[in-house]
Gaussian input, Z-matrix of N, CA and C with variables (Angstrom, degrees):
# hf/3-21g

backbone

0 1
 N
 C     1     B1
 C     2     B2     1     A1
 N     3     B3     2     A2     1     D1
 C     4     B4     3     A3     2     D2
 C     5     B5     4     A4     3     D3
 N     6     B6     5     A5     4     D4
 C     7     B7     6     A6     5     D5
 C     8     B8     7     A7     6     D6
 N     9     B9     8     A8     7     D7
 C    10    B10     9     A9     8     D8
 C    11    B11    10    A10     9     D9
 N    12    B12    11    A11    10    D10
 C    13    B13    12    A12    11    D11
 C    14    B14    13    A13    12    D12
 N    15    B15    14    A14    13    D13
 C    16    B16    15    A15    14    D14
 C    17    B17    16    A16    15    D15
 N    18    B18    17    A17    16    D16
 C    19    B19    18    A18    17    D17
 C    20    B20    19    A19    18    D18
 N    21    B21    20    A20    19    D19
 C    22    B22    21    A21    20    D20
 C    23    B23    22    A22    21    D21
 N    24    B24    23    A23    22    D22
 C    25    B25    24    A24    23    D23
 C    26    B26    25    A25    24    D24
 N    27    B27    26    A26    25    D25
 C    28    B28    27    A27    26    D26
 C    29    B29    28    A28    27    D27
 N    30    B30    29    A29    28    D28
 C    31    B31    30    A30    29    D29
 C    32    B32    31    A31    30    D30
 N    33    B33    32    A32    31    D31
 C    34    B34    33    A33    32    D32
 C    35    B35    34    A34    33    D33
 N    36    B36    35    A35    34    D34
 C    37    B37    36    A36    35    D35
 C    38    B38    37    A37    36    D36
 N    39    B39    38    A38    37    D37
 C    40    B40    39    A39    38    D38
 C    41    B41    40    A40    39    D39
 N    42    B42    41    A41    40    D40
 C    43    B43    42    A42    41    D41
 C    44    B44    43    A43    42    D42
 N    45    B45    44    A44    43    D43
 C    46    B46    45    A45    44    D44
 C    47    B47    46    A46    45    D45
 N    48    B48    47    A47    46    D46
 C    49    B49    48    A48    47    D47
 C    50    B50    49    A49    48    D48
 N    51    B51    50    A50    49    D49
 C    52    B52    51    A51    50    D50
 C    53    B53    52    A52    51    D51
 N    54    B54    53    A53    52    D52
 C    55    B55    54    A54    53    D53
 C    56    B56    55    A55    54    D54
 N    57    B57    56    A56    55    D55
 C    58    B58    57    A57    56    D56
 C    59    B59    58    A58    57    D57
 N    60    B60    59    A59    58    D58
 C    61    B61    60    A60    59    D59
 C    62    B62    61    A61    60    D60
 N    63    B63    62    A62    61    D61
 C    64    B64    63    A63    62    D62
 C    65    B65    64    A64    63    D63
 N    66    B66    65    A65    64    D64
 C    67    B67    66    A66    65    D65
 C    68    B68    67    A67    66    D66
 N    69    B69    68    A68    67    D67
 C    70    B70    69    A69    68    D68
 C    71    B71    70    A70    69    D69
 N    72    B72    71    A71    70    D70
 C    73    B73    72    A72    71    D71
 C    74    B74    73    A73    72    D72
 N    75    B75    74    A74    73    D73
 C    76    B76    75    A75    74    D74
 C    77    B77    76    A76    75    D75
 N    78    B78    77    A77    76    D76
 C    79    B79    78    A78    77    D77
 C    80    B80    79    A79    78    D78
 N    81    B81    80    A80    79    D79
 C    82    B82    81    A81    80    D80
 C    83    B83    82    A82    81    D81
 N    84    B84    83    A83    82    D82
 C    85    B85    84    A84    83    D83
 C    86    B86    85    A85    84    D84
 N    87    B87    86    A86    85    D85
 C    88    B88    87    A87    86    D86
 C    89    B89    88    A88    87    D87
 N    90    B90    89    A89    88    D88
 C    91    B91    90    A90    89    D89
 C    92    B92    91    A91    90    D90
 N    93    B93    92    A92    91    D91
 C    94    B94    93    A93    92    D92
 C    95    B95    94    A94    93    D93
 N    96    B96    95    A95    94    D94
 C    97    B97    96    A96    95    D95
 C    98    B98    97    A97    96    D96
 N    99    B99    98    A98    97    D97
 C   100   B100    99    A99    98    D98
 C   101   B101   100   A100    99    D99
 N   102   B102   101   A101   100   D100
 C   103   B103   102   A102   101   D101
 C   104   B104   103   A103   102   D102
 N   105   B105   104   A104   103   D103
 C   106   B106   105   A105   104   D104
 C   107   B107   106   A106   105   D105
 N   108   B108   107   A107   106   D106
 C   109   B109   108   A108   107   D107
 C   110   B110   109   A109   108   D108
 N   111   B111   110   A110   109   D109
 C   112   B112   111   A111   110   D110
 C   113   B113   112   A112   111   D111
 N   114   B114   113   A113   112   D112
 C   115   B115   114   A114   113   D113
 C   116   B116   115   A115   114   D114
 N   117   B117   116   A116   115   D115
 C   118   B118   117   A117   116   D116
 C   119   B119   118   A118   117   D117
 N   120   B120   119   A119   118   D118
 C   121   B121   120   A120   119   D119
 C   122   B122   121   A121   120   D120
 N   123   B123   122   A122   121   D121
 C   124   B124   123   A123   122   D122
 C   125   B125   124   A124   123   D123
 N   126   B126   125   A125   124   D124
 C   127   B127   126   A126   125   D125
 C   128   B128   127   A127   126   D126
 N   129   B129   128   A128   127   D127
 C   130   B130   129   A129   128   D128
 C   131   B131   130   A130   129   D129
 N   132   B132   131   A131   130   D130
 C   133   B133   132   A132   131   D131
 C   134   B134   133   A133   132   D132
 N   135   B135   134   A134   133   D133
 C   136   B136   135   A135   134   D134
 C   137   B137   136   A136   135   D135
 N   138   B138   137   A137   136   D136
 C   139   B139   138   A138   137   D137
 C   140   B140   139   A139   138   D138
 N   141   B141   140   A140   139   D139
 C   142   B142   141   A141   140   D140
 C   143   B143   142   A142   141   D141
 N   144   B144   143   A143   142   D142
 C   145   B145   144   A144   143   D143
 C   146   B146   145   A145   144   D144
 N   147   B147   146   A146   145   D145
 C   148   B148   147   A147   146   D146
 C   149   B149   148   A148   147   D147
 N   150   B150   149   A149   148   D148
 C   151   B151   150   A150   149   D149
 C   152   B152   151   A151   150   D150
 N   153   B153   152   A152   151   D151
 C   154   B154   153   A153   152   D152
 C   155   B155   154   A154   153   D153
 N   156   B156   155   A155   154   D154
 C   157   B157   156   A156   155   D155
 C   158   B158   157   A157   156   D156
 N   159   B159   158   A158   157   D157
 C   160   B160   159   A159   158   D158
 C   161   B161   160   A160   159   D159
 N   162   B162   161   A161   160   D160
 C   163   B163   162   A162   161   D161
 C   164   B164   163   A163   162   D162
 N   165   B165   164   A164   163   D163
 C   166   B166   165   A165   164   D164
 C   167   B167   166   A166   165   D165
 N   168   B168   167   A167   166   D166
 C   169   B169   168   A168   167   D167
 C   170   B170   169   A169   168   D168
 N   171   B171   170   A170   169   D169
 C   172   B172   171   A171   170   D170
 C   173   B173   172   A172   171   D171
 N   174   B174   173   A173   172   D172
 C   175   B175   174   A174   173   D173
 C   176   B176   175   A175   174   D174
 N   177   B177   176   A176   175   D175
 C   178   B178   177   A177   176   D176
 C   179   B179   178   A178   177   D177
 N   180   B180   179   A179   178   D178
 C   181   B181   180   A180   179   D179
 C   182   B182   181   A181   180   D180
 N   183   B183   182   A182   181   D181
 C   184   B184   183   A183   182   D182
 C   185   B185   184   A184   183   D183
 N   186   B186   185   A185   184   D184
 C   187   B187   186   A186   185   D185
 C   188   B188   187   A187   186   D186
 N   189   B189   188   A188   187   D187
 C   190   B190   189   A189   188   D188
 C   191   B191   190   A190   189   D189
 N   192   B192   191   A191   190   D190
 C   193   B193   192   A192   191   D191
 C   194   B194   193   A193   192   D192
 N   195   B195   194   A194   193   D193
 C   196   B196   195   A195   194   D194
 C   197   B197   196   A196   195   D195
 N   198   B198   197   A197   196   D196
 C   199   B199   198   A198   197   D197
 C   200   B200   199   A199   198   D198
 N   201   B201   200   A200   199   D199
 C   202   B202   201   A201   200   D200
 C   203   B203   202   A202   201   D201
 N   204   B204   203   A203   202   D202
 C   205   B205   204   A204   203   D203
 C   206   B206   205   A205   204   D204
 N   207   B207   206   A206   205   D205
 C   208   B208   207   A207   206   D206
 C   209   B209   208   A208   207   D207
 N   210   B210   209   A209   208   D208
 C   211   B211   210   A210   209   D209
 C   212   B212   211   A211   210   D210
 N   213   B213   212   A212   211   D211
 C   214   B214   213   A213   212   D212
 C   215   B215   214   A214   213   D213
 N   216   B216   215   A215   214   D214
 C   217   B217   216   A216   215   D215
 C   218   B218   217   A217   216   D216
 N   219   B219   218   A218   217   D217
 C   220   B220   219   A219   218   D218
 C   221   B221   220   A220   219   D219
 N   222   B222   221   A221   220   D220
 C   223   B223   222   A222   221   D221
 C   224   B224   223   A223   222   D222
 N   225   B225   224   A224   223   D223
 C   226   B226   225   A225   224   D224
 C   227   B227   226   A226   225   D225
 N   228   B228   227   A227   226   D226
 C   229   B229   228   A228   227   D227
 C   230   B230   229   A229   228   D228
 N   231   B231   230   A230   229   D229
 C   232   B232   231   A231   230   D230
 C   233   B233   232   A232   231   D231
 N   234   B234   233   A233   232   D232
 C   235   B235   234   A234   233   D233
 C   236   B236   235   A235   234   D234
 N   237   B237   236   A236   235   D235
 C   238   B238   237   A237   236   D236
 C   239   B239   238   A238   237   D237
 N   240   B240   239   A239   238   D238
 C   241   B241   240   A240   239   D239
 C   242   B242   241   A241   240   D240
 N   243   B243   242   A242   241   D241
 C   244   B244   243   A243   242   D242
 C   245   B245   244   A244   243   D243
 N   246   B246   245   A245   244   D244
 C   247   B247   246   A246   245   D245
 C   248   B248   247   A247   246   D246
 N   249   B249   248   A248   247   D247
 C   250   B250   249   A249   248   D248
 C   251   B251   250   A250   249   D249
 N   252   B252   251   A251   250   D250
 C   253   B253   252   A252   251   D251
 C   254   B254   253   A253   252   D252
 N   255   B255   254   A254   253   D253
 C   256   B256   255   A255   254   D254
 C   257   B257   256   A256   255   D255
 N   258   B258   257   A257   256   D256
 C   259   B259   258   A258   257   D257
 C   260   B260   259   A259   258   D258
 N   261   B261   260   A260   259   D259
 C   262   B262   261   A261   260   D260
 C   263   B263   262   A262   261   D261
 N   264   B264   263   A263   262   D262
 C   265   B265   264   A264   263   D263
 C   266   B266   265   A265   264   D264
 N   267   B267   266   A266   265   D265
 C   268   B268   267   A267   266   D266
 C   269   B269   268   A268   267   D267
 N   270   B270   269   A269   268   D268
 C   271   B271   270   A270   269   D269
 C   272   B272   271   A271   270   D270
 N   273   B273   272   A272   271   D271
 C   274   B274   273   A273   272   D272
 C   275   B275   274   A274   273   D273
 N   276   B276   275   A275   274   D274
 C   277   B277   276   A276   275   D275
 C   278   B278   277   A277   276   D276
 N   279   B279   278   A278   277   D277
 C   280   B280   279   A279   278   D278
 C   281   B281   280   A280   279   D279
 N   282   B282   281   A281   280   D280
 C   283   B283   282   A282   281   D281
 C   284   B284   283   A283   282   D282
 N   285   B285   284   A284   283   D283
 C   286   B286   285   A285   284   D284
 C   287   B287   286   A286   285   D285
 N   288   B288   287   A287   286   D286
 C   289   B289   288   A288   287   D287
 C   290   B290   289   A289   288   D288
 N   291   B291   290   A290   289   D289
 C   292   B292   291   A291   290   D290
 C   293   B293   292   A292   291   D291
 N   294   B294   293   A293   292   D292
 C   295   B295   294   A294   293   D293
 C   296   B296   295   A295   294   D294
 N   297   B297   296   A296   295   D295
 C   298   B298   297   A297   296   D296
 C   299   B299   298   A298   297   D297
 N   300   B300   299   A299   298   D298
 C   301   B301   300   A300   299   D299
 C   302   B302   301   A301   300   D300
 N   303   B303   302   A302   301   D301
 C   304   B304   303   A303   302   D302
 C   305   B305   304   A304   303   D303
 N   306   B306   305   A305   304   D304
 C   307   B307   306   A306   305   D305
 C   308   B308   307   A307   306   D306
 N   309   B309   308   A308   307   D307
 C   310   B310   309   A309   308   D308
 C   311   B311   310   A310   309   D309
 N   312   B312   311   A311   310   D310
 C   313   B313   312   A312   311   D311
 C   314   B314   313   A313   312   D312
 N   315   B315   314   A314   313   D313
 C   316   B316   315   A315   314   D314
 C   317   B317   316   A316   315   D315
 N   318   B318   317   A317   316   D316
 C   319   B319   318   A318   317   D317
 C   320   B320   319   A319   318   D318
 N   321   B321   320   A320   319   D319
 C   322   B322   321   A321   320   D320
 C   323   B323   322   A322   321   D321

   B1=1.4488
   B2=1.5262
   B3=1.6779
   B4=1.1765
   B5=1.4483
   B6=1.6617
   B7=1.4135
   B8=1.2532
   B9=1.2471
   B10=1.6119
   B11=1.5278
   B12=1.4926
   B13=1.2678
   B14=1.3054
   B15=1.2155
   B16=2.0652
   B17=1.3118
   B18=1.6388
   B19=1.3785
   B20=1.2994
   B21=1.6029
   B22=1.0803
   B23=1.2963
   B24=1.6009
   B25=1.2274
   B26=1.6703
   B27=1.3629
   B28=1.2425
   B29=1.7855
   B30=1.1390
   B31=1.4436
   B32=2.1812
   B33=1.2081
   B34=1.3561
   B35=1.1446
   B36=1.6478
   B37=1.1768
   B38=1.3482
   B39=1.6579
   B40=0.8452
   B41=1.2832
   B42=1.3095
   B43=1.3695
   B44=1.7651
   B45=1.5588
   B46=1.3752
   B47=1.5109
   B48=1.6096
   B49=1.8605
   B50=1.8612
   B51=1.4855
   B52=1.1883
   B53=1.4594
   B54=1.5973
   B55=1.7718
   B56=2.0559
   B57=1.4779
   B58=1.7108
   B59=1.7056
   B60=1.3288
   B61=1.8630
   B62=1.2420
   B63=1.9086
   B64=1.5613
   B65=1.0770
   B66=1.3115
   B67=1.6953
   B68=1.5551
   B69=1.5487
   B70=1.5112
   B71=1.2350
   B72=1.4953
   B73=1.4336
   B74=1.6357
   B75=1.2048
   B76=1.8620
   B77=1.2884
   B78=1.6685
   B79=1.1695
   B80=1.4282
   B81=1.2310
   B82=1.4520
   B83=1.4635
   B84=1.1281
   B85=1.3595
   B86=1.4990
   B87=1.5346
   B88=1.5840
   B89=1.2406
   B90=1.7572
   B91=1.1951
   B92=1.4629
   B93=1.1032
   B94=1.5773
   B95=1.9121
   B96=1.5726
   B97=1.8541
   B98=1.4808
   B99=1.3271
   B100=1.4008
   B101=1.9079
   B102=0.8000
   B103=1.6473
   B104=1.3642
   B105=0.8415
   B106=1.8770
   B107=1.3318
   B108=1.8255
   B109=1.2104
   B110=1.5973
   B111=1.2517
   B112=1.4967
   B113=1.5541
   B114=1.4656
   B115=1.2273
   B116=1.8320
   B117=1.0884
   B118=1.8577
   B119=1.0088
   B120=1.4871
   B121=1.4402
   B122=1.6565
   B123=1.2424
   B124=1.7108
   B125=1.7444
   B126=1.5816
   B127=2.0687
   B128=1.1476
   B129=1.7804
   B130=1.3352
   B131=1.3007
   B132=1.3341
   B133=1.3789
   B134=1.7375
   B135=1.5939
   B136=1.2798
   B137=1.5438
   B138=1.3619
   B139=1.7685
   B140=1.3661
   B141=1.3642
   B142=1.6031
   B143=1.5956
   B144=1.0517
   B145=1.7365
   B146=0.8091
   B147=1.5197
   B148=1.4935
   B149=1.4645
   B150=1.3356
   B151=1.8575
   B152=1.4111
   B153=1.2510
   B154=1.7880
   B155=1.0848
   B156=1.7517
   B157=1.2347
   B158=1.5072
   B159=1.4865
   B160=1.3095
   B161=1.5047
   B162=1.4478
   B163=1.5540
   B164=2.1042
   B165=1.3636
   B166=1.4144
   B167=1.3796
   B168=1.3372
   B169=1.2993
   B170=1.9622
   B171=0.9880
   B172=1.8581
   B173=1.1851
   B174=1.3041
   B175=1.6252
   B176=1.6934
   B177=1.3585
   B178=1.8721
   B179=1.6609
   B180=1.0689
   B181=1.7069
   B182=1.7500
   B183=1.6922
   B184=1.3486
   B185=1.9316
   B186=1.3271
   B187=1.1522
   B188=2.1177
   B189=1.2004
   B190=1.5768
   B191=1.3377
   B192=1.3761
   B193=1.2642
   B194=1.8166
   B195=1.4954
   B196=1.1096
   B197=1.5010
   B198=1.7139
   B199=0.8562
   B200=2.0950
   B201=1.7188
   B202=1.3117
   B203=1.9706
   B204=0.7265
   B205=1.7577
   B206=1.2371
   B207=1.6414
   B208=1.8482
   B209=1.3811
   B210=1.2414
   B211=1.5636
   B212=1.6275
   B213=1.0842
   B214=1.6417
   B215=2.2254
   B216=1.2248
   B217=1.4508
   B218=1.6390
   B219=1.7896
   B220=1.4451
   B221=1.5344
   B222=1.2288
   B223=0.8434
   B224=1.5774
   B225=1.2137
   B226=1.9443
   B227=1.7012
   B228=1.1574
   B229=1.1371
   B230=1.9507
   B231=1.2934
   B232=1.9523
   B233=1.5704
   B234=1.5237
   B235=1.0961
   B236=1.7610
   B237=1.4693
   B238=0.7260
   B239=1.6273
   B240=1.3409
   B241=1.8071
   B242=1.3855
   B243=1.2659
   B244=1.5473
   B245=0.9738
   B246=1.3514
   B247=1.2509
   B248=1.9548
   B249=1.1214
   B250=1.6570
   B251=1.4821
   B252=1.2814
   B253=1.7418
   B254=1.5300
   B255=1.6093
   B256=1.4807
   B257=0.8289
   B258=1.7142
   B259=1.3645
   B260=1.6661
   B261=1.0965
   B262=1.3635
   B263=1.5248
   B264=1.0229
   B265=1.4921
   B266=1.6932
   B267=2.0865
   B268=1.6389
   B269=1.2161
   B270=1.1936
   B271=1.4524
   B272=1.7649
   B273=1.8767
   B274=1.5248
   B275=0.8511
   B276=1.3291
   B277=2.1933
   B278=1.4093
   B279=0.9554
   B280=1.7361
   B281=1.5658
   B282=1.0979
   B283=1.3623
   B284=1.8315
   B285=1.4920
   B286=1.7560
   B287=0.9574
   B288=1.4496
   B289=1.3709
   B290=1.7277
   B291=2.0025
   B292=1.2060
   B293=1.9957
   B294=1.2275
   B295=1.6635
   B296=1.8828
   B297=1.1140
   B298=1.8123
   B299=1.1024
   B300=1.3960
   B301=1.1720
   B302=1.8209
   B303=1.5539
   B304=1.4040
   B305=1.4698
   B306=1.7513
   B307=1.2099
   B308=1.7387
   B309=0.8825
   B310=1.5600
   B311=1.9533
   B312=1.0015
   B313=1.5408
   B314=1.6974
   B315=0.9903
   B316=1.4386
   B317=1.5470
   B318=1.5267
   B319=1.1641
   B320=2.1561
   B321=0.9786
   B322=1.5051
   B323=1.4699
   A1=108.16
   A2=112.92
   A3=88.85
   A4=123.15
   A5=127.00
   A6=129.51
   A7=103.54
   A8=145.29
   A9=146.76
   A10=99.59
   A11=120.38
   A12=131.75
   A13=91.63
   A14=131.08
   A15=125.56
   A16=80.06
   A17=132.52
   A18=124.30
   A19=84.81
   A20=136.68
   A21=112.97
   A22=140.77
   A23=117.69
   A24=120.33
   A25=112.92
   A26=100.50
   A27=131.04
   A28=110.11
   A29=101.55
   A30=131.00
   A31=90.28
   A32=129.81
   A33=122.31
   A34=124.58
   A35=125.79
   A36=134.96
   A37=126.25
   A38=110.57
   A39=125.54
   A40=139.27
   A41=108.29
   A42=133.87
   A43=97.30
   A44=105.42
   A45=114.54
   A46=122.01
   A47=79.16
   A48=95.26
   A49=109.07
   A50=126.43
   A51=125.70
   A52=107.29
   A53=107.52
   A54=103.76
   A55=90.13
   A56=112.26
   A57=104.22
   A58=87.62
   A59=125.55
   A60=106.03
   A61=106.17
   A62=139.82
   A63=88.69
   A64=122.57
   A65=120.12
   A66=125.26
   A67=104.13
   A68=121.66
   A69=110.11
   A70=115.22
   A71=139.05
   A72=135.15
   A73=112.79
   A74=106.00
   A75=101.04
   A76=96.18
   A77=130.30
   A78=128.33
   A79=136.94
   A80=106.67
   A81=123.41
   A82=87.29
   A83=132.50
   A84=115.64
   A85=113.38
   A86=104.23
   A87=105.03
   A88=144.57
   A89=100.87
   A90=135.94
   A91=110.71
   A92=135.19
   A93=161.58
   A94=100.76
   A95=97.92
   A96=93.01
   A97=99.18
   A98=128.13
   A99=134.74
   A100=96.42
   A101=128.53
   A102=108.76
   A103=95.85
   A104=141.29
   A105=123.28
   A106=113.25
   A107=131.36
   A108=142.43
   A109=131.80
   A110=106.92
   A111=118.98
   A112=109.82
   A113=110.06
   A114=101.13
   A115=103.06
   A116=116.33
   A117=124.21
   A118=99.73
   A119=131.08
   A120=141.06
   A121=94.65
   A122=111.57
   A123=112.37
   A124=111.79
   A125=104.98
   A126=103.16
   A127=94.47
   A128=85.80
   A129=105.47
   A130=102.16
   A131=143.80
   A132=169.61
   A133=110.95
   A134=104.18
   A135=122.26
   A136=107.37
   A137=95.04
   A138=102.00
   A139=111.19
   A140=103.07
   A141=119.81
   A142=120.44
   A143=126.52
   A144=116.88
   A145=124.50
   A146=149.74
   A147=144.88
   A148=88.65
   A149=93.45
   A150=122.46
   A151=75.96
   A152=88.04
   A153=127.63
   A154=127.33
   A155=108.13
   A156=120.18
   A157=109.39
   A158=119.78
   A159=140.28
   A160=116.82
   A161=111.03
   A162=108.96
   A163=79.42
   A164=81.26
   A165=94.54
   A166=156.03
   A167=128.25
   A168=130.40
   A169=104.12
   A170=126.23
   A171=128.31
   A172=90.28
   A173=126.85
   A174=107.51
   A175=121.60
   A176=86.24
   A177=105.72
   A178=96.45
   A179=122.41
   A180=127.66
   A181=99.99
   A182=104.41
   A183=115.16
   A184=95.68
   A185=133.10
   A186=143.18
   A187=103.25
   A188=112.89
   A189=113.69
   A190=125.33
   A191=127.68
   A192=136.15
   A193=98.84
   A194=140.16
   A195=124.25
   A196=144.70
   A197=117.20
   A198=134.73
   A199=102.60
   A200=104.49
   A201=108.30
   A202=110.55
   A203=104.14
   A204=91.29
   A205=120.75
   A206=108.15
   A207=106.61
   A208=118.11
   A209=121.04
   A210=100.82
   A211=106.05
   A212=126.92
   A213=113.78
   A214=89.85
   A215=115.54
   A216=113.53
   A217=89.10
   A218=116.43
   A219=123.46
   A220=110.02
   A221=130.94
   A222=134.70
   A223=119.06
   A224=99.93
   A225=112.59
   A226=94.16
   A227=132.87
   A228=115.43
   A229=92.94
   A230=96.27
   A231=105.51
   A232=116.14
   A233=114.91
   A234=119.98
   A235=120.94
   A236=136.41
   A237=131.65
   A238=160.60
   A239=81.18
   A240=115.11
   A241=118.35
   A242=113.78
   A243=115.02
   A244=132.53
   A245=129.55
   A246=166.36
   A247=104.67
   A248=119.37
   A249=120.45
   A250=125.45
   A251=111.18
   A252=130.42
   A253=88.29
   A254=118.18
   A255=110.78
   A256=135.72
   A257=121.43
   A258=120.13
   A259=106.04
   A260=152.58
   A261=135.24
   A262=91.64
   A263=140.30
   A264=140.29
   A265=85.56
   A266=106.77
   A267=121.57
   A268=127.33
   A269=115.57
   A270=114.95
   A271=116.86
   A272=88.32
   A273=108.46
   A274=132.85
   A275=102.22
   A276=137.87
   A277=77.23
   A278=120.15
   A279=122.17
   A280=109.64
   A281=127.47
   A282=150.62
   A283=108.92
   A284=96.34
   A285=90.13
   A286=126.73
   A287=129.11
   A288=165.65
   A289=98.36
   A290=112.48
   A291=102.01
   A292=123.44
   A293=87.82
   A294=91.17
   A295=88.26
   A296=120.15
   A297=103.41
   A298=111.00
   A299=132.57
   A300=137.01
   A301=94.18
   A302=108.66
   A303=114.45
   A304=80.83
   A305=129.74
   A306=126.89
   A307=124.29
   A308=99.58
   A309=123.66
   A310=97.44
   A311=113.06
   A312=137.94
   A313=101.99
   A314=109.13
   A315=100.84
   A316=106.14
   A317=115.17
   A318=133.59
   A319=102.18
   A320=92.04
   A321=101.93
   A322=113.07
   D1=127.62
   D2=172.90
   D3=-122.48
   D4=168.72
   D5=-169.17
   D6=-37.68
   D7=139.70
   D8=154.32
   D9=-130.25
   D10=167.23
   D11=167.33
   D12=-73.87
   D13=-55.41
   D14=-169.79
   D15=-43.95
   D16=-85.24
   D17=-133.77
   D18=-48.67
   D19=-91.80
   D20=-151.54
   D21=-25.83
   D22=-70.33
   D23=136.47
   D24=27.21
   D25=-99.71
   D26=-165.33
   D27=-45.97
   D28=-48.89
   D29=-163.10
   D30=-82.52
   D31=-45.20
   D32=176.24
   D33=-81.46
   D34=-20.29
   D35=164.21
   D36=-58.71
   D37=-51.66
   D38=146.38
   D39=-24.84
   D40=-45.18
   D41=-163.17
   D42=-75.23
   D43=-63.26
   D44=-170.13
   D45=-53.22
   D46=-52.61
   D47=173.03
   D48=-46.81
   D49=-41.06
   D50=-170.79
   D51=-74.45
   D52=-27.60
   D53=-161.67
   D54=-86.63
   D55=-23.02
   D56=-174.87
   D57=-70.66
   D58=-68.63
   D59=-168.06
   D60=-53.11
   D61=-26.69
   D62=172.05
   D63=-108.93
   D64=31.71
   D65=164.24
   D66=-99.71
   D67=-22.43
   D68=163.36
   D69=-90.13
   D70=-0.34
   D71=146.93
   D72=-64.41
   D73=-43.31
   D74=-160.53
   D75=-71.59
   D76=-32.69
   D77=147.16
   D78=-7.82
   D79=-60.11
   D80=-160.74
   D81=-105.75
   D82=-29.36
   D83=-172.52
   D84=-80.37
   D85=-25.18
   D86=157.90
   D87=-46.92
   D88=-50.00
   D89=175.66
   D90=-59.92
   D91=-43.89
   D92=-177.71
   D93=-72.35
   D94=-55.29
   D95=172.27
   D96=-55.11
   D97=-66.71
   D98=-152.71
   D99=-73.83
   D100=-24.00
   D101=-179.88
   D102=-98.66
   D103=0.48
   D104=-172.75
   D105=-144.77
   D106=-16.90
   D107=155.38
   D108=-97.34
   D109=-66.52
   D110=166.13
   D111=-91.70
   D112=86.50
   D113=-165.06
   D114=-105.31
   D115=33.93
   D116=157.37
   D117=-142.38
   D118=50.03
   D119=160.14
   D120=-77.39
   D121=-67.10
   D122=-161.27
   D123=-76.83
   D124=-7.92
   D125=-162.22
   D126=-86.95
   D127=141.06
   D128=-179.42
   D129=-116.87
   D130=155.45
   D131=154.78
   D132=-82.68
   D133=102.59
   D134=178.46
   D135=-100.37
   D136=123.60
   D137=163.32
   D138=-110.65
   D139=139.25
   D140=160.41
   D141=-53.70
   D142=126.25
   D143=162.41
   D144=-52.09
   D145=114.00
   D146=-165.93
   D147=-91.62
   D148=151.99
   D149=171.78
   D150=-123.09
   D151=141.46
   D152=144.52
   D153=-52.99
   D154=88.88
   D155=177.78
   D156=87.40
   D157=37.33
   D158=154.68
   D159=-132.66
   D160=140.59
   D161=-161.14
   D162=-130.19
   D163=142.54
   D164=150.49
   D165=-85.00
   D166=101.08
   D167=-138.00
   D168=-78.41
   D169=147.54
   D170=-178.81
   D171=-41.36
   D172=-68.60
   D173=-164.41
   D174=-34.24
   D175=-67.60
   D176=-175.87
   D177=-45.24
   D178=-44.04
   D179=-170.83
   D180=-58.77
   D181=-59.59
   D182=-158.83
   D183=-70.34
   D184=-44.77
   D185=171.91
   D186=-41.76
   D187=-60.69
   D188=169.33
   D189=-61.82
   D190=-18.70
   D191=171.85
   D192=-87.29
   D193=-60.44
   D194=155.91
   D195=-43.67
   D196=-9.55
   D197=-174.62
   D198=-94.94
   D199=-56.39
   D200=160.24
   D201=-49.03
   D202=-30.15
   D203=-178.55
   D204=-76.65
   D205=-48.36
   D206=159.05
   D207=-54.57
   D208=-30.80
   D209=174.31
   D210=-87.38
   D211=-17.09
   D212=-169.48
   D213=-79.15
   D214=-4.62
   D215=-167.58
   D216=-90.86
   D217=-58.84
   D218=164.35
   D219=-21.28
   D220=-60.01
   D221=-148.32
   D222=-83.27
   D223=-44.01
   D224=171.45
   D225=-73.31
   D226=-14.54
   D227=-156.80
   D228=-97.10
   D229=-34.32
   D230=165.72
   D231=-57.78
   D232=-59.52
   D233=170.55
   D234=-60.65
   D235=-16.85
   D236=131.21
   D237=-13.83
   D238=-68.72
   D239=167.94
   D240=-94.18
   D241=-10.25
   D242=152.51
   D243=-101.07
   D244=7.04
   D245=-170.74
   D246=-115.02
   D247=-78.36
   D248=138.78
   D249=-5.60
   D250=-59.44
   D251=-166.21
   D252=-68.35
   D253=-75.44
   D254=-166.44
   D255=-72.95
   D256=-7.58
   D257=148.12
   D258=-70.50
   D259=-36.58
   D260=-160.70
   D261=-108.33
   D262=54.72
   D263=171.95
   D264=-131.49
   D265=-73.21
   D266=178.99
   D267=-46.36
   D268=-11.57
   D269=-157.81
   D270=-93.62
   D271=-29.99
   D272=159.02
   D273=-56.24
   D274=-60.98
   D275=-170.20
   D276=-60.09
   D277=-96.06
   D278=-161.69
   D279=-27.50
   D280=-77.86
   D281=178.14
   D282=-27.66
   D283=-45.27
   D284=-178.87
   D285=-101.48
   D286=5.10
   D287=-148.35
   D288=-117.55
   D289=-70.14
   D290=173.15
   D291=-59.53
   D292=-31.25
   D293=-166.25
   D294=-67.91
   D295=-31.20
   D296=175.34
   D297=-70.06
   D298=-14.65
   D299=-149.85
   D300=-93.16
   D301=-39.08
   D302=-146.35
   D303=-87.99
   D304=-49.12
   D305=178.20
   D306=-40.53
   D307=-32.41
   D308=-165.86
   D309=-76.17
   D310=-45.47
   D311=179.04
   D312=-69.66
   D313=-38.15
   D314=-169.13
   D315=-86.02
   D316=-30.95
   D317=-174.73
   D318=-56.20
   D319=-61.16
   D320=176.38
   D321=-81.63

């Protein structure tokens, strides 16, 4: 076989496309530990700024604890879909790249 710009080509596309599905799997497989196993992996504990000589009433407390939860939901739901994207972007690139690769091999 010899060096060509295609082989290369062929051979780095490949390459990328394989390294985006498994950095958008380990992704999701993270995401999946932390929502369904380690599930106070991602919580965070929000404090209010105290003023001097202002107390915070349960509501205002219970209102910041519901407010931290929509964003910790925001947030898996980002990491998700970016996680999503590079597997269904990689999965192609890789995929049509090797199958030229294997065609190309058989040819010779």
């Amino acid at each position: 076989m010899k060096l060509s710009v295609r082989f290369i080509y062929l051979y780095l596309f490949s390459f990328v496309g394989l390294l985006t599905v498994v950095i958008g799997s380990v992704r999701m497989v993270d995401l999946g530990l932390k929502v369904f196993v380690f599930r106070e992996a991602d919580r965070y504990e929000y404090m209010a700024p105290k003023i001097e000589g202002e107390e915070i009433t349960p509501a205002e407390e219970q209102q910041l604890k519901e407010q931290a939860s929509r964003e910790q939901t925001r947030n898996r739901q980002r990491e998700f879909s970016g996680a999503f994207a590079m597997i269904a972007i990689g999965l192609p690139l890789y995929l049509y790249h090797w199958k030229t690769i294997q065609k190309e091999h058989k040819k010779s």
